[in-house]
N, C-alpha and C positions, 0 to 999 in steps of 0.2 A: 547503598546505592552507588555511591562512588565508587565500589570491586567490579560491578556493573558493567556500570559506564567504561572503568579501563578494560576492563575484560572484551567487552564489544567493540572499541575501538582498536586492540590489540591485534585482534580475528579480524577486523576491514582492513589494515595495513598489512598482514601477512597476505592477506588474496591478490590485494593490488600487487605484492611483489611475487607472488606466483605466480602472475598471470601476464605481469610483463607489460600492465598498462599503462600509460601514464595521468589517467586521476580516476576520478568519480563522478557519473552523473545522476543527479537527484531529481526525480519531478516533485514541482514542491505544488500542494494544491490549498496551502493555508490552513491544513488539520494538524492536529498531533502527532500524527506517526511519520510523516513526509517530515514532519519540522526537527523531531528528533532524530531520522534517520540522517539528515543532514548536519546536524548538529556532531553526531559523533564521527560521519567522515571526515567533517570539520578538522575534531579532535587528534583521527587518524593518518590524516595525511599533510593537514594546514591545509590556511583558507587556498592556497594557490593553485594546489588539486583537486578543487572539487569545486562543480555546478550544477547551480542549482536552475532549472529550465520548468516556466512556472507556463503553463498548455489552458487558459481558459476555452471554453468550447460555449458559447449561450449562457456563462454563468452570471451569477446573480452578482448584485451590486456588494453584498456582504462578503460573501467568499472571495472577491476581490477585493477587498479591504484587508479581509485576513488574513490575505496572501502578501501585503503589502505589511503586514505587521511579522510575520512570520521573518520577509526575506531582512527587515530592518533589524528584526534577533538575533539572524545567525550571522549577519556582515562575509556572505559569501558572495564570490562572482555569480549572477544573476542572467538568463537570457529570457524574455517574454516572446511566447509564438501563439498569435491567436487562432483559434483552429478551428472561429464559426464558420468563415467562408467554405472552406473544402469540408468540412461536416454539411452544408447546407449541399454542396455539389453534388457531393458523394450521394445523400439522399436522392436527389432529381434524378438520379441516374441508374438507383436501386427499384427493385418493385417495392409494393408498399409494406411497410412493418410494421411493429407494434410498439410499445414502452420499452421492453426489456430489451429487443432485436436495435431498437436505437442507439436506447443507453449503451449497451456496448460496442456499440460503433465509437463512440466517444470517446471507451476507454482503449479499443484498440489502435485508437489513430494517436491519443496521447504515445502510447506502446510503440510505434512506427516513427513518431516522430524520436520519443528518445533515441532509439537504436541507429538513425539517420545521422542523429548530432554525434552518438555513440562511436560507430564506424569513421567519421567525419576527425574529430579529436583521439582517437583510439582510447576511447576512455571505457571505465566498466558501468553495467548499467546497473543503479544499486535498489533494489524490489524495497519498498517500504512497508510492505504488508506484515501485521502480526498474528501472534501463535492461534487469539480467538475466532480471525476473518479464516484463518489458512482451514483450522479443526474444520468448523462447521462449510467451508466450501464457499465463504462467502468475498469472491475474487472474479472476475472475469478471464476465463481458459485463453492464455495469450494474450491478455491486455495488461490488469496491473500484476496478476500472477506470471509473466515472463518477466527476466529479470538476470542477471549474472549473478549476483550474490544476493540476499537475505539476511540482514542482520537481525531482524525485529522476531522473523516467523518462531519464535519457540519463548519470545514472550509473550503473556495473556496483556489486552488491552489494559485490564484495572492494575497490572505491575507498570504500565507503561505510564498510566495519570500521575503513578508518586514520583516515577521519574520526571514525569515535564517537569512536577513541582520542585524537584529537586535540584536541575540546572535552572528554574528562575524563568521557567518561557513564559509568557506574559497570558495571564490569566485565562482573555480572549479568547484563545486558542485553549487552554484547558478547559474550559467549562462550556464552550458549544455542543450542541448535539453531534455528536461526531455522524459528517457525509458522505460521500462519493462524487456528490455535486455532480448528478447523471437529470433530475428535472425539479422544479421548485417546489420546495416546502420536503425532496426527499432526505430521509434520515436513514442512516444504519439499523438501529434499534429497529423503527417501524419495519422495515423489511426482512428483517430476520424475526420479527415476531416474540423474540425477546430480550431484554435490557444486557448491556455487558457483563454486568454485575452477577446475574442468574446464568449465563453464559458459561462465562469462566470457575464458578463454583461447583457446574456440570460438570465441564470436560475435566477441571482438574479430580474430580470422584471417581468419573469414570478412566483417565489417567493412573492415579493412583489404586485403582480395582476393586473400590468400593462400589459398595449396592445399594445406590440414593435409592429412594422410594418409588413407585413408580407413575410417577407425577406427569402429567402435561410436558413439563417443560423436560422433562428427559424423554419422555417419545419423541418431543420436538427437535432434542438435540441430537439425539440418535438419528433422526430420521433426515436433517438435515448433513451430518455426516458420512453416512452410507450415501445418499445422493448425489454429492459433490465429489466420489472417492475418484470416478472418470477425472477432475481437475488434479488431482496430486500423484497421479503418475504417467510414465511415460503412453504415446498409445501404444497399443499391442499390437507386436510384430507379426506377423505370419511365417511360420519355421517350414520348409518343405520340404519333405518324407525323402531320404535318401534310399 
């Protein structure tokens, strides 16, 4: 784990010096992946480079706890921006939506505000999402999926639990249902339909070009992958006939 950890903080310090920024910005939302991504820019750059800017939107009293445990983990510069009011605006002033059409409203305005404080400090803006959420598509197109750099996306969520446990982040944050904190009582799991656990034991089969069985849960992951492929590239350009 610790070849890991240096390994991925080596790759954050070469980008910030390629790109000529002067630090890191982290939205931290009290989960595991936000906590360790900050943790290893921590690593990469010292606490002095890098902030962590924590966006609740309507969230629950819990996730604001965790988030309060998270930022006391990592002892990084900290900025809180609440972003019910202009979430609540923004609605009165859209036609009407649904669950999903909201939820991502929430993540794209978290997305606008980093890039705001981003341009603002000339800092990079560092995607916390990993290799399970990225496979299966499970990301908001321009919300937590826009980003500068991605340390996490090409690790599977269950490599990432041994890591929390292995820098010592406090249990709290390991053993929650890991969320998105988009409306109460949602989980990752329940909306992907199946566990990380069964997730990552897919795409790494189907990864390494094995021919799992042909189960529920690989139609599921197949069929989630192909449908999310629109989110992992650019859009398509139109080329005009010379």
């Amino acid at each position: 784990m610790q070849k890991l950890v240096n390994d991925i903080s080596i790759w954050i310090k070469e980008k910030l010096v390629e790109t000529g920024k002067k630090g890191l910005l982290v939205g931290l939302s009290g989960g595991l992946d936000s906590t360790i991504t900050a943790f290893l820019c921590k690593k990469a750059s010292g606490p002095n480079k890098v902030l962590g800017l924590t966006m609740p939107c309507h969230s629950e009293p819990a996730v604001l706890e965790d988030t309060k445990i998270a930022v006391e983990f990592l002892q990084i510069p900290t900025q809180h921006i609440d972003l019910s009011t202009i979430y609540d605006t923004f609605l009165s002033i859209l036609p009407d939506g649904n669950k999903i059409s909201h939820s991502n409203l929430k993540v794209r305005l978290r997305m606008t505000t980093l890039y705001y404080l981003a341009n603002k400090l000339d800092y990079l803006v560092v995607g916390t999402g990993n290799k399970s959420e990225y496979c299966a598509g499970y990301f908001t197109k321009y919300g937590d999926g826009a980003s500068d750099i991605m340390p996490l996306a090409d690790i599977y969520k269950t490599e990432l639990i041994k890591l929390a446990k292995y820098i010592h982040m406090p249990q709290r944050i390991i053993s929650k249902p890991p969320s998105a904190d988009l409306w109460e009582g949602q989980t990752d799991e329940g909306e992907l339909g199946i566990t990380y656990k069964e997730l990552d034991a897919m795409l790494k089969n189907l990864e390494e070009k094995k021919k799992p069985a042909n189960t529920p849960q690989k139609k599921l992951v197949e069929k989630l992958s192909q449908k999310s492929m629109h989110k992992r590239l650019s859009p398509p350009i139109f080329k005009k006939k010379i």
